[in-house]
Kinemage of the C-alpha trace (Angstrom):
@kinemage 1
@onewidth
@group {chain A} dominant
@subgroup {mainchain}
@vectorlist {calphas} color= white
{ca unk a 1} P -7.920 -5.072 9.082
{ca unk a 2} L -8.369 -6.187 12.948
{ca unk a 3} L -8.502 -9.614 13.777
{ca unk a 4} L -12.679 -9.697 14.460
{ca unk a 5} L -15.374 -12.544 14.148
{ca unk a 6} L -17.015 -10.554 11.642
{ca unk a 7} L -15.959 -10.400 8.006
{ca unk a 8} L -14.768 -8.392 5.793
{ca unk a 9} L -17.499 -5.952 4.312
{ca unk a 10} L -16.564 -5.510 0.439
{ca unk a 11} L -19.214 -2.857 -1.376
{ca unk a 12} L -19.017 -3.375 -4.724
{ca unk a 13} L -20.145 -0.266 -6.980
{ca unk a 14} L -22.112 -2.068 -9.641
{ca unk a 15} L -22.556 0.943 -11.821
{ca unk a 16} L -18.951 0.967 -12.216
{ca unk a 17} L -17.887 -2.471 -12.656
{ca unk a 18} L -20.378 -3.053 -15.073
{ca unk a 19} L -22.602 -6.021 -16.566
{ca unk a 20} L -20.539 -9.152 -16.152
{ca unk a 21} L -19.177 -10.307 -12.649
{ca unk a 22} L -17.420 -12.788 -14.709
{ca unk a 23} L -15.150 -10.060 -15.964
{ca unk a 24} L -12.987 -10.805 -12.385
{ca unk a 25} L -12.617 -14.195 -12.008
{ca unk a 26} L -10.252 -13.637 -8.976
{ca unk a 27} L -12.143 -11.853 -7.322
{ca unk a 28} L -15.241 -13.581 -7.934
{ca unk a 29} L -13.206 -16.409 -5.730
{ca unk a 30} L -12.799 -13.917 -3.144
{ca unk a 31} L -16.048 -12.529 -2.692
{ca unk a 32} L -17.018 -16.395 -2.721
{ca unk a 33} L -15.146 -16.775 0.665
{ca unk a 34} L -17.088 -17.007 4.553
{ca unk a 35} L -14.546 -14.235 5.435
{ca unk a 36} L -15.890 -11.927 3.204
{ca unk a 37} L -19.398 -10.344 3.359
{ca unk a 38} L -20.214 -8.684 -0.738
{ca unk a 39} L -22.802 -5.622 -0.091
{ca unk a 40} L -23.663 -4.401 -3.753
{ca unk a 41} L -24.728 -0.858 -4.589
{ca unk a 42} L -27.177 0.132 -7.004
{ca unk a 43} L -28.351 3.639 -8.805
{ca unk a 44} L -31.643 4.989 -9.768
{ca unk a 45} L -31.741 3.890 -13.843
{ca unk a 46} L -29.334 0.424 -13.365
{ca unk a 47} L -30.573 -2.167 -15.387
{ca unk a 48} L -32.114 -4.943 -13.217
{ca unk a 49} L -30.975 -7.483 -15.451
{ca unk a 50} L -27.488 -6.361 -14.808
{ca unk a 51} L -28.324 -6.483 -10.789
{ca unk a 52} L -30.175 -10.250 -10.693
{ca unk a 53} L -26.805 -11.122 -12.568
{ca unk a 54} L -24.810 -9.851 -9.756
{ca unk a 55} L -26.824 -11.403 -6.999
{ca unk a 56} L -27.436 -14.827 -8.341
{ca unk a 57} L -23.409 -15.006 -8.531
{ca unk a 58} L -23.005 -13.652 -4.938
{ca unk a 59} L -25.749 -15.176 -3.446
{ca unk a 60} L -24.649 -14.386 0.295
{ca unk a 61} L -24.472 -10.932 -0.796
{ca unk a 62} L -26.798 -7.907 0.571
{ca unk a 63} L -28.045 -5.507 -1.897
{ca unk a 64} L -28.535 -1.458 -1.512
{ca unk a 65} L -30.252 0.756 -3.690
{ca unk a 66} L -28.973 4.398 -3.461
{ca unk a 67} L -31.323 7.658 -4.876
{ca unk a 68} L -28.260 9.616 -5.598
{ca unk a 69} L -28.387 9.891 -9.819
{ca unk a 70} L -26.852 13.254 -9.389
{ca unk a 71} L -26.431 16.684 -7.089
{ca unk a 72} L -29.804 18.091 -8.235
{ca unk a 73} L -31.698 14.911 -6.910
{ca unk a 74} L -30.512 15.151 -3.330
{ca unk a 75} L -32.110 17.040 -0.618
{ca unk a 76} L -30.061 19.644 1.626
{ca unk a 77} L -29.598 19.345 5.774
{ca unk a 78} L -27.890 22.257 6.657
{ca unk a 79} L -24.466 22.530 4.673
{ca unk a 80} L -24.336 19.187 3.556
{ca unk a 81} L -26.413 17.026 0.658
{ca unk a 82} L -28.503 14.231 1.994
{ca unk a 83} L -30.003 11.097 0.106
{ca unk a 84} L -30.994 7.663 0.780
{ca unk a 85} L -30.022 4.092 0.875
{ca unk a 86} L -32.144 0.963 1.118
{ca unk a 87} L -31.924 -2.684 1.272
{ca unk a 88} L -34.334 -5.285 -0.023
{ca unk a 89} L -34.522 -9.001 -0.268
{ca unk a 90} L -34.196 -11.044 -3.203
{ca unk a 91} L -38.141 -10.898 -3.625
{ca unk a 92} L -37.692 -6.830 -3.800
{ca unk a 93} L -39.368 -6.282 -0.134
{ca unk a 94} L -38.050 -3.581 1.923
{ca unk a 95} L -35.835 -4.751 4.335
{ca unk a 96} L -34.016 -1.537 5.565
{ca unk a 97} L -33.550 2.423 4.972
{ca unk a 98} L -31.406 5.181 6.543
{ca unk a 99} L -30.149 8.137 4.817
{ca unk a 100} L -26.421 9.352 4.395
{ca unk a 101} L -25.083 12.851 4.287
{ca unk a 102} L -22.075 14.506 2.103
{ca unk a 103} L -20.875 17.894 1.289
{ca unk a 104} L -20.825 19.201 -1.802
{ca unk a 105} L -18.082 21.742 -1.702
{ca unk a 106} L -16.128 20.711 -4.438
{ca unk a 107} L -18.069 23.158 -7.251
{ca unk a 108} L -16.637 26.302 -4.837
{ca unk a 109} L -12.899 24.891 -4.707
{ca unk a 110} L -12.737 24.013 -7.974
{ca unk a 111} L -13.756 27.778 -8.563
{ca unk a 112} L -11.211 28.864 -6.100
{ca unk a 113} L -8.733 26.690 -8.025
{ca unk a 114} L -7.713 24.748 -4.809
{ca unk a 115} L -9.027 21.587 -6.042
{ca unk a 116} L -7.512 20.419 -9.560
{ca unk a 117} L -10.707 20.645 -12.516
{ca unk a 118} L -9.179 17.259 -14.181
{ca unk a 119} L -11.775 15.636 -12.567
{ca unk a 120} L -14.862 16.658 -13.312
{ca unk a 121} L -17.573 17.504 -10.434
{ca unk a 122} L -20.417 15.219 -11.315
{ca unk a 123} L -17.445 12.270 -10.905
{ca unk a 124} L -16.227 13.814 -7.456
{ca unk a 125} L -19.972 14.487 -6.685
{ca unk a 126} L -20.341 10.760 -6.538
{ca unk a 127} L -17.064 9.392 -5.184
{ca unk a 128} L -18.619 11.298 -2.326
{ca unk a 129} L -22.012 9.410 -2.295
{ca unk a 130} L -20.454 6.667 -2.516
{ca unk a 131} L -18.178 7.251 0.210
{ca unk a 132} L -21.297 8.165 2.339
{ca unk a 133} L -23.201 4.951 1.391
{ca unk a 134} L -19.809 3.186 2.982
{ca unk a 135} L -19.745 4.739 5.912
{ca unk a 136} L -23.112 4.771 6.675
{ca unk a 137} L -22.779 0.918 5.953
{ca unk a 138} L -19.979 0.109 7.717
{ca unk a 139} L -17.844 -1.095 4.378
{ca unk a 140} L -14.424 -1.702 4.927
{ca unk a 141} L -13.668 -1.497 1.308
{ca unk a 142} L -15.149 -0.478 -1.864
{ca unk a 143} L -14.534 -2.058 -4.838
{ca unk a 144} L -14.961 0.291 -8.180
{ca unk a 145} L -13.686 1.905 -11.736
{ca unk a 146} L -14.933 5.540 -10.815
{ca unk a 147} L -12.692 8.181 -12.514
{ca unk a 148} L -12.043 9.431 -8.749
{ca unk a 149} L -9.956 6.062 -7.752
{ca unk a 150} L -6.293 6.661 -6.336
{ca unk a 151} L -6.454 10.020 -6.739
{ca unk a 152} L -4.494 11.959 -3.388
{ca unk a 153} L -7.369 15.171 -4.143
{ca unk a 154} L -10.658 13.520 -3.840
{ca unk a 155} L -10.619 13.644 0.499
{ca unk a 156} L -13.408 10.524 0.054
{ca unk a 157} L -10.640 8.353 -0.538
{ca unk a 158} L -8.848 9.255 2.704
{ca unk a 159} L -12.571 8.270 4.226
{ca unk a 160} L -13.143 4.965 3.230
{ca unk a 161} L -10.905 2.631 1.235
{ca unk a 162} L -11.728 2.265 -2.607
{ca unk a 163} L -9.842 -0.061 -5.081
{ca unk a 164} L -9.981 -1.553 -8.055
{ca unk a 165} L -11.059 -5.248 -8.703
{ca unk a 166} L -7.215 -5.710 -9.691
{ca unk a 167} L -6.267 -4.787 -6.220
{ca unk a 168} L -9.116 -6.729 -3.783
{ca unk a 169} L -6.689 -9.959 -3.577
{ca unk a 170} L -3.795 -7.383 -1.293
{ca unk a 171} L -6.486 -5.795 0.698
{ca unk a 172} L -7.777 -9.798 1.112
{ca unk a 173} L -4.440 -11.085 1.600
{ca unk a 174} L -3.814 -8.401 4.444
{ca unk a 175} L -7.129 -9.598 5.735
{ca unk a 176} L -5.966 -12.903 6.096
{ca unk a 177} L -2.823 -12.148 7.648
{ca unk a 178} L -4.125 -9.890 10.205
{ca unk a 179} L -6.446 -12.474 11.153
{ca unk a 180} L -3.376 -15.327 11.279
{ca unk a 181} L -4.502 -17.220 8.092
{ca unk a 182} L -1.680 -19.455 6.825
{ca unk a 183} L -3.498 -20.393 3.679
{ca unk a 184} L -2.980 -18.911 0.461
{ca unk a 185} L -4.580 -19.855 -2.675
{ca unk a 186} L -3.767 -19.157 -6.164
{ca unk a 187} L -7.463 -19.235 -8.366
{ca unk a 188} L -6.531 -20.428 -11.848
{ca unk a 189} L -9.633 -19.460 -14.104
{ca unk a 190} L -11.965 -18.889 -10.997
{ca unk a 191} L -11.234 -22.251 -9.696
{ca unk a 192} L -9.215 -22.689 -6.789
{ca unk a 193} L -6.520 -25.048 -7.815
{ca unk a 194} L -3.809 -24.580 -5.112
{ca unk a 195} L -3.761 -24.376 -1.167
{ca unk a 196} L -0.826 -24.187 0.586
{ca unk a 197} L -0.649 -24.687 4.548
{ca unk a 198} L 2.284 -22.685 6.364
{ca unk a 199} L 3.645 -23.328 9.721
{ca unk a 200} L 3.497 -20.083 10.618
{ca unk a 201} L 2.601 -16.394 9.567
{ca unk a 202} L 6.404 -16.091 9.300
{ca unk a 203} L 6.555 -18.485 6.580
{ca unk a 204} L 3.650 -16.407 5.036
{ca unk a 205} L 5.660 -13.355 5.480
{ca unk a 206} L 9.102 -15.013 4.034
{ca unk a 207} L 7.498 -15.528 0.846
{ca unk a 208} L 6.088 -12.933 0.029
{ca unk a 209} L 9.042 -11.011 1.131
{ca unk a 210} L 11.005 -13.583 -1.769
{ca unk a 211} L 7.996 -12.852 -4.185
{ca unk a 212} L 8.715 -9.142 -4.245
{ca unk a 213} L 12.767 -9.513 -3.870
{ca unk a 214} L 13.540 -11.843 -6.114
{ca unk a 215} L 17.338 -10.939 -6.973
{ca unk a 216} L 18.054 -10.589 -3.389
{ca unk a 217} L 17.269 -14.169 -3.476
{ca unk a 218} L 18.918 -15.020 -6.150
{ca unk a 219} L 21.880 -13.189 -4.355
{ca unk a 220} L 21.971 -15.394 -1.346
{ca unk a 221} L 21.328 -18.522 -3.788
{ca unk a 222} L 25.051 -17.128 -5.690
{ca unk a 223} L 26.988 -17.238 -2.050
{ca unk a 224} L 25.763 -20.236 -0.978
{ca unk a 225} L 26.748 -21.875 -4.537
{ca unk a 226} L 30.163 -20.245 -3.731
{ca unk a 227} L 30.080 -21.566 0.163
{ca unk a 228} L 30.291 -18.142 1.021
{ca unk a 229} L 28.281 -18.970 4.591
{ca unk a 230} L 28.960 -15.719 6.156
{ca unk a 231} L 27.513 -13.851 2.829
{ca unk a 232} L 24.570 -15.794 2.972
{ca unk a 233} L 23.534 -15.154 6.994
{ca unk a 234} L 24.269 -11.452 5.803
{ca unk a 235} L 21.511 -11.479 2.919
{ca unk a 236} L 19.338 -13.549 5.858
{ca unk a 237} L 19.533 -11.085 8.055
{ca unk a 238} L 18.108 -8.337 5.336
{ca unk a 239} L 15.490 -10.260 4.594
{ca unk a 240} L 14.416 -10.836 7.810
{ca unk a 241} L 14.456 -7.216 8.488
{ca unk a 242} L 12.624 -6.653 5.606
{ca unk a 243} L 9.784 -9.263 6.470
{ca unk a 244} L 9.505 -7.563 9.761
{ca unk a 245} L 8.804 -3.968 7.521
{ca unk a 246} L 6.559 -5.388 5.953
{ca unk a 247} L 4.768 -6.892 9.201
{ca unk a 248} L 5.165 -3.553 10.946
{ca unk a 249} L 3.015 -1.851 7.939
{ca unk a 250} L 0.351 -4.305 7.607
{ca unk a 251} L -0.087 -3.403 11.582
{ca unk a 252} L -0.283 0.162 10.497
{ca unk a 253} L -2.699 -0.373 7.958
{ca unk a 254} L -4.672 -2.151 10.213
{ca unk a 255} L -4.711 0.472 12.967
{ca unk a 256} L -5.690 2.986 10.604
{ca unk a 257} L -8.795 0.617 9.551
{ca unk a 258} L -10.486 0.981 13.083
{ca unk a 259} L -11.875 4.276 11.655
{ca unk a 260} L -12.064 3.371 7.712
{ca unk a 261} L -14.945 3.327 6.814
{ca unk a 262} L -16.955 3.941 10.396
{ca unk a 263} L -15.442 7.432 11.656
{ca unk a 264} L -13.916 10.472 9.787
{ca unk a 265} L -11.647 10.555 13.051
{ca unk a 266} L -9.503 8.703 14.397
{ca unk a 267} L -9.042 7.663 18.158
{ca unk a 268} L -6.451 7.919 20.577
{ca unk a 269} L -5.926 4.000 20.512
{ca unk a 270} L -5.869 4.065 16.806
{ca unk a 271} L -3.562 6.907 16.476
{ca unk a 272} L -0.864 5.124 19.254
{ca unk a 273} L -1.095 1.833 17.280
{ca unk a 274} L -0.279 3.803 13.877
{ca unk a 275} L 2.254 5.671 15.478
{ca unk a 276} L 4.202 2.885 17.056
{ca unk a 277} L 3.788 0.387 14.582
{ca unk a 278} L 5.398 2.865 11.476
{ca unk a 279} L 8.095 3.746 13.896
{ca unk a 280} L 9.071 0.120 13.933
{ca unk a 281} L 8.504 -0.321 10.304
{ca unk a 282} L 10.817 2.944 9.677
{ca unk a 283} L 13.339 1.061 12.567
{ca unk a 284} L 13.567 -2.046 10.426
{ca unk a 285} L 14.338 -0.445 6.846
{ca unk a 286} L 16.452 1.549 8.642
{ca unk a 287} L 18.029 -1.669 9.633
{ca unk a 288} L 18.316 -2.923 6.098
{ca unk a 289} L 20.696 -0.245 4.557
{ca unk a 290} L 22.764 -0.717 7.356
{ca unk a 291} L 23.132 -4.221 7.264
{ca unk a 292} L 23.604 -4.653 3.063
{ca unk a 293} L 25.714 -1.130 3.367
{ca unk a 294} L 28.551 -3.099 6.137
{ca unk a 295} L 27.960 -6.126 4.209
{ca unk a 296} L 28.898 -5.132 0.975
{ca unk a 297} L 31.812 -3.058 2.260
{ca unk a 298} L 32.945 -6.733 3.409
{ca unk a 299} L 32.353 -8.384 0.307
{ca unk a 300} L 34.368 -5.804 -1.619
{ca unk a 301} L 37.393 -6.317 1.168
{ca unk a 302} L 36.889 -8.956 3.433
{ca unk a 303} L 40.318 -8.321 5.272
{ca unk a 304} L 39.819 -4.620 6.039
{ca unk a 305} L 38.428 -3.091 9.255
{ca unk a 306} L 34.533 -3.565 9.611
{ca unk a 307} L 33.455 0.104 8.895
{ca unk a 308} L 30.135 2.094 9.670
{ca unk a 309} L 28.309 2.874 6.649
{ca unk a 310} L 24.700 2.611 4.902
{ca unk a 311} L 22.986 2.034 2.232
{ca unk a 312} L 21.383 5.494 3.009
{ca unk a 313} L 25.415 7.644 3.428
{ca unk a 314} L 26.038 9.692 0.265
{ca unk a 315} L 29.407 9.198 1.144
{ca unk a 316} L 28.823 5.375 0.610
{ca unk a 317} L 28.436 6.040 -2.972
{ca unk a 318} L 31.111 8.097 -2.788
{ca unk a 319} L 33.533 6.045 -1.320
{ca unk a 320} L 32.016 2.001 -1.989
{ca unk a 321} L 29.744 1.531 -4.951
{ca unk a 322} L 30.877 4.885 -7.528
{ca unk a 323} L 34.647 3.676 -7.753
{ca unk a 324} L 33.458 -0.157 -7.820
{ca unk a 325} L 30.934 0.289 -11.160
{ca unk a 326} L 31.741 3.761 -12.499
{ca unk a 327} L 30.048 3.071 -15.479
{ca unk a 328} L 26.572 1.339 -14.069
{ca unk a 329} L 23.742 2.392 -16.264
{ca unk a 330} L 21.579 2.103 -13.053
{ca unk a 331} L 23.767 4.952 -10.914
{ca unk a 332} L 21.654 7.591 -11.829
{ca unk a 333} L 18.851 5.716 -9.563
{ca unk a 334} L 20.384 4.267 -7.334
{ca unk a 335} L 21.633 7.519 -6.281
{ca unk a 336} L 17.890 8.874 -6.277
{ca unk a 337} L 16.983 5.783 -3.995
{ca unk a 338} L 19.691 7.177 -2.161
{ca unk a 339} L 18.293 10.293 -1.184
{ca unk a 340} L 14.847 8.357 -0.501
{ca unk a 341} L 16.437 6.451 1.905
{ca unk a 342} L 18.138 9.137 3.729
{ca unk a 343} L 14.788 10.722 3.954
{ca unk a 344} L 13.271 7.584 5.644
{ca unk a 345} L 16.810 6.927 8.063
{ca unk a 346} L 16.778 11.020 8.527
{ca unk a 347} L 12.699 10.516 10.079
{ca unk a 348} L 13.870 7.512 12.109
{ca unk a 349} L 16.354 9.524 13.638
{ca unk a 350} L 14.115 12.327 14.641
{ca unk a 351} L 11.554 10.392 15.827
{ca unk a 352} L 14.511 8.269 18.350
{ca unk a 353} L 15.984 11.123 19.486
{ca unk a 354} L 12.763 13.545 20.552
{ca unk a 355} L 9.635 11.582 20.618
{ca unk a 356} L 7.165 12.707 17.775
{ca unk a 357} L 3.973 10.972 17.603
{ca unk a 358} L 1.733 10.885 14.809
{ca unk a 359} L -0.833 13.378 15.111
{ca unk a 360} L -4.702 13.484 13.269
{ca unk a 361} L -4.357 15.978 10.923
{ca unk a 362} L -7.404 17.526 8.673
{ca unk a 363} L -7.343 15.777 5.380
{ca unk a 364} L -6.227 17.335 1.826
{ca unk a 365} L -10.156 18.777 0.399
{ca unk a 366} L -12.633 19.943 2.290
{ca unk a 367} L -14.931 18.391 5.545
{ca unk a 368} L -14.320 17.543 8.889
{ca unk a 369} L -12.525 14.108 8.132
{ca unk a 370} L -8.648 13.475 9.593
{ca unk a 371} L -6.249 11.665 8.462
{ca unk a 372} L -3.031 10.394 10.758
{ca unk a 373} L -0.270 11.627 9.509
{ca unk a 374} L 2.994 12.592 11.004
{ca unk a 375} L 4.792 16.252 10.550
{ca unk a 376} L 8.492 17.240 8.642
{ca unk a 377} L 10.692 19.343 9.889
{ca unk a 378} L 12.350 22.235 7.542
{ca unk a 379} L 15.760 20.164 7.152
{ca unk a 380} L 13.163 16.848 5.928
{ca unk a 381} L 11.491 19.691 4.077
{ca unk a 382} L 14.198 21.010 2.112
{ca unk a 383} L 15.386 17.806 0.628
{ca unk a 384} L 12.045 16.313 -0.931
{ca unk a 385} L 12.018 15.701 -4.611
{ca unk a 386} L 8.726 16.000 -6.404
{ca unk a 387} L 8.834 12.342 -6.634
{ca unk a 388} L 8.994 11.598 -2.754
{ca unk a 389} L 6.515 14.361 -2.234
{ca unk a 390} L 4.213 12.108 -4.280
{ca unk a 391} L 5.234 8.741 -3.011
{ca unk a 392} L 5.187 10.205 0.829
{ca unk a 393} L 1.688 11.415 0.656
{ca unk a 394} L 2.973 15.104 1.188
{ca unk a 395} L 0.844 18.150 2.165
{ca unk a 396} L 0.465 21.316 3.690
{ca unk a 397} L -2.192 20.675 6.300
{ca unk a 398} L -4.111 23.893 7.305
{ca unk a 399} L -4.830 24.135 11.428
{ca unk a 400} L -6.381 26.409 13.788
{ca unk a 401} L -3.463 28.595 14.023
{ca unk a 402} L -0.895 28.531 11.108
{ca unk a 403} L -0.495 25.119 8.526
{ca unk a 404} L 2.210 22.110 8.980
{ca unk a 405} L 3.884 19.795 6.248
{ca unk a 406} L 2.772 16.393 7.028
{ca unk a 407} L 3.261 12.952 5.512
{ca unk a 408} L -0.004 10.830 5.771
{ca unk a 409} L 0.969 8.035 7.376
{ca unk a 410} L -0.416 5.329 5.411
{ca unk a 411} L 0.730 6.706 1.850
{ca unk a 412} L 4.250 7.030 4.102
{ca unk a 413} L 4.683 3.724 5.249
{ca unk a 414} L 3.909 2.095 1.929
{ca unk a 415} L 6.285 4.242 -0.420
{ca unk a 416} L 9.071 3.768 2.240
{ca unk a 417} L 8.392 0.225 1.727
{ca unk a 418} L 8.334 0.134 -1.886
{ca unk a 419} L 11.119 2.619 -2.468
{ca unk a 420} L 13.335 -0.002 -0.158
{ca unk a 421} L 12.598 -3.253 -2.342
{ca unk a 422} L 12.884 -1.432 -5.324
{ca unk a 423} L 16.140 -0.462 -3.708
{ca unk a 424} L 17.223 -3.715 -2.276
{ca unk a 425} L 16.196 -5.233 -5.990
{ca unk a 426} L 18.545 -2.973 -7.991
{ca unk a 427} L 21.519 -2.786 -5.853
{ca unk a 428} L 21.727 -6.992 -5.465
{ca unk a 429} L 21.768 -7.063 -9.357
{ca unk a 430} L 23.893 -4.869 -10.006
{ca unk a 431} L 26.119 -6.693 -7.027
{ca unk a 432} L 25.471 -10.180 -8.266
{ca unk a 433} L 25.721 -8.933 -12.524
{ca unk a 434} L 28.523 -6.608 -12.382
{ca unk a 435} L 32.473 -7.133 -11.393
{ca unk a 436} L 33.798 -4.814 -9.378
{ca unk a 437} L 36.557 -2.539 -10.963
{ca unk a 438} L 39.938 -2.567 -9.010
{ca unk a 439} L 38.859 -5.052 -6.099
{ca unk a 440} L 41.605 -8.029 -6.289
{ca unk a 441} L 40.065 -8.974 -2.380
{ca unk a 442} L 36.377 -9.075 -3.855
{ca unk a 443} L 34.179 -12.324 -2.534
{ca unk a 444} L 34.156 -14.123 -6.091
{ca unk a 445} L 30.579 -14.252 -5.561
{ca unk a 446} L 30.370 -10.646 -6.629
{ca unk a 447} L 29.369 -10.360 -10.204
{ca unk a 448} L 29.620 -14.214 -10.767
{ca unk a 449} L 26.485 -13.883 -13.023
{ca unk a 450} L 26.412 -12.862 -16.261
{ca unk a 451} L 23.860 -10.429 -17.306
{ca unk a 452} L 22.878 -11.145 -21.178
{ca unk a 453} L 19.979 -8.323 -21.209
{ca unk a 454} L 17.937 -11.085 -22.299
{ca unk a 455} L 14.117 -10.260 -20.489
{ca unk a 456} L 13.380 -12.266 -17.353
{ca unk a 457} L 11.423 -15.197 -17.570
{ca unk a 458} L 7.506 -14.857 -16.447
{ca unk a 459} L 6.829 -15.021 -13.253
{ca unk a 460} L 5.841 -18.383 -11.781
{ca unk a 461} L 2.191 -18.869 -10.566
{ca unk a 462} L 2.973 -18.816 -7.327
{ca unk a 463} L 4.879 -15.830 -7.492
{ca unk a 464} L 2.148 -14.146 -8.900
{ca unk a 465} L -0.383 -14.899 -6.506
{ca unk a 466} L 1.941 -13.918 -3.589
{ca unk a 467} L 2.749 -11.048 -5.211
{ca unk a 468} L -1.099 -10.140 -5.710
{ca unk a 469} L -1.586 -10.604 -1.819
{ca unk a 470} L 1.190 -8.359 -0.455
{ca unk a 471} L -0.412 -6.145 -3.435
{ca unk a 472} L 0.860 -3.278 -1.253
{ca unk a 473} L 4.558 -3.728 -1.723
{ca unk a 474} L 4.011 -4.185 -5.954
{ca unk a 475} L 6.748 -1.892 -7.260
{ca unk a 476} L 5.625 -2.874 -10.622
């Protein structure tokens, strides 16, 4: 989201979410906030009980009623289906009307088999009414339990952001930070029973980089135990380059969101602030295998010649962490985080060396809409697993004269991200729980704790809550 005066629209799709608002006590605390603006959406046949419930608890709220029930009830304007949306007061007068348009090509794919027939038509039918209703309403996000949610085939969700209650307090909490809030608050039973002021958005950053990386931490907390200073400015320095990621995609996200939700294309501006602001996010993970890969090579020798290698070099398995834990139940993924990483350092590279912007590309479905997304050569091609195809946002994007495999840019930037803490997690305990096998010259800091297999203690509060607003970065 862009810093702006105006808040942050939230449509919440009552049919959906059902009777109780209570249900969501965090995000009833949200949606209770000046920053936010609740617009609720109703259907022909909701109960009004249900809707006076859901006003009298958002009270600021505005409240649409849409005619789409189904296909059959909308009217047709040219190739696409056409119904309408109104707003009334709280004594039921008329306030405001406009009608919204969608296509409703989904029936003939389905047929054709290019669209997957595991969701059913009526539900992908109204994921795109309801993106209509958003656009035409200027929503920046739609909160909702429709069958259609998170799924990469329904080209409405590449139109306007939709989420589930569970995930409002990340797209808030990369609200707040894109607007330089230094206030986060943890809601204990829809009370607010915490504020905490930061000097800075760096602070902000730091701990929720520390919420989401907690071994790493624990890592650094090891060394300094062990006055190993040099150790501990090491592990700095990765977390700093890691806050900086994580910066560098919440400025993606929010140049993508000068279209969401107001344009199915995206401008020039929008596409050069994307572009730029993933290359510097790809720049700084980049940064972090480099920096834990020379590290580590230190701690396992500090008296041999600083070498060049990466978190993201086969041969760094080969040579550093295979012969250190041979028998490391956690090999088999590291090495796939590996190959993840070499995917993200191999991108990096091609985008330094010959310039390759992002590019608006038409999204996975059917319709006019783009999405920014940036293209993979053959040799990026040929090394994708079916998981990073997934986690990447992969597709074959059909143009005007042949098709190119792209990686949408936002799905990108967020696995990247993801796959790195997950990586940065696993390797520091395996560094911090496991002894090194033929190293007399090892830092003693290395495997100094001992790993019982007993489960990790829950999270504390504040943990959770930061975790919950860099909800982007949850690997769990």
């Amino acid at each position: 989201m862009t810093p702006a005066s105006r808040p942050i629209r939230v449509g919440l799709d009552l049919r959906k979410l059902g009777p109780r608002p209570n249900d969501y006590p965090e995000f009833a605390e949200i949606l209770s906030r000046s920053e936010v603006q609740p617009v609720l959406l109703t259907y022909p046949g909701d109960d009004g009980a249900v809707i006076r419930v859901w006003r009298n608890t958002f009270k600021s709220s505005e409240l649409w009623y849409s005619s789409f029930a189904s296909l059959e009830d909308t009217g047709r304007t040219a190739d696409s289906r056409e119904f309408w949306i109104t707003r009334k007061d709280a004594d039921g007068e008329l306030v405001q009307s406009s009608h919204c348009n969608f296509l409703d090509y989904p029936s003939l794919l389905v047929a054709a088999g290019i669209l997957s027939d595991e969701i059913a038509l009526e539900d992908r039918h109204y994921a795109a009414a309801l993106a209509a209703a958003g656009m035409k309403l200027g929503i920046d996000v739609i909160v909702t339990l429709a069958p259609s949610l998170d799924r990469v085939d329904v080209p409405e969700n590449d139109v306007v952001a939709m989420v589930a209650p569970k995930h409002l307090a990340g797209v808030f909490g990369h609200y707040l930070r894109m607007t330089g809030s230094r206030i986060p608050q943890r809601v204990a039973r829809g009370k607010t029973t915490i504020s905490t002021q930061h000097h800075s958005l760096k602070d902000v950053y730091d701990w929720g980089v520390i919420s989401l990386a907690p071994f790493l931490t624990s890592l650094a907390q090891v060394a300094s135990t062990l006055q190993e200073f040099q150790a501990v400015q090491e592990i700095l320095s990765i977390q700093a380059r890691l806050r900086r990621a994580a910066r560098s995609l919440d400025e993606l996200l929010a140049a993508l969101s000068r279209t969401n939700g107001h344009d199915v294309k995206p401008d020039d501006d929008s596409l050069e602030f994307a572009s730029e602001a993933f290359d510097r996010e790809l720049l700084y993970l980049v940064a972090v295998f480099d920096s834990f890969g020379r590290a580590f090579a230190r701690w396992l020798d500090p008296a041999a010649a600083e070498t060049r290698v990466s978190l993201h070099h086969r041969r760094f398995y080969e040579q550093y962490v295979e012969p250190s834990f041979p028998q490391h139940p956690n090999l088999g993924r590291l090495r796939n985080l590996q190959e993840f990483s070499f995917v993200c350092a191999r991108l990096r590279n091609q985008i330094h060396s010959v310039f390759r912007p992002s590019e608006a590309f038409p999204s996975q479905g059917y319709g006019s809409s783009e999405s920014v997304a940036i293209r993979l050569d053959q040799e990026i091609q040929d090394v994708l697993t079916a998981e990073q195809v997934d986690a990447l946002g992969v597709w074959r994007a059909d143009l005007l004269f042949g098709s190119a495999v792209v990686a949408d840019l936002a799905t990108a930037g967020i696995g990247f991200l993801r796959m790195t803490l997950e990586y940065v997690e696993l390797f520091s305990k395996m560094v911090m729980c496991t002894v090194p096998t033929d190293k007399p010259n090892r830092l003693p800091f290395l495997g100094k704790v001992t790993d019982t297999g007993a489960p990790l203690p829950a999270p504390h509060e504040n943990e959770v809550m930061y975790r919950s607003l860099f909800g982007w970065a949850d690997v769990s």
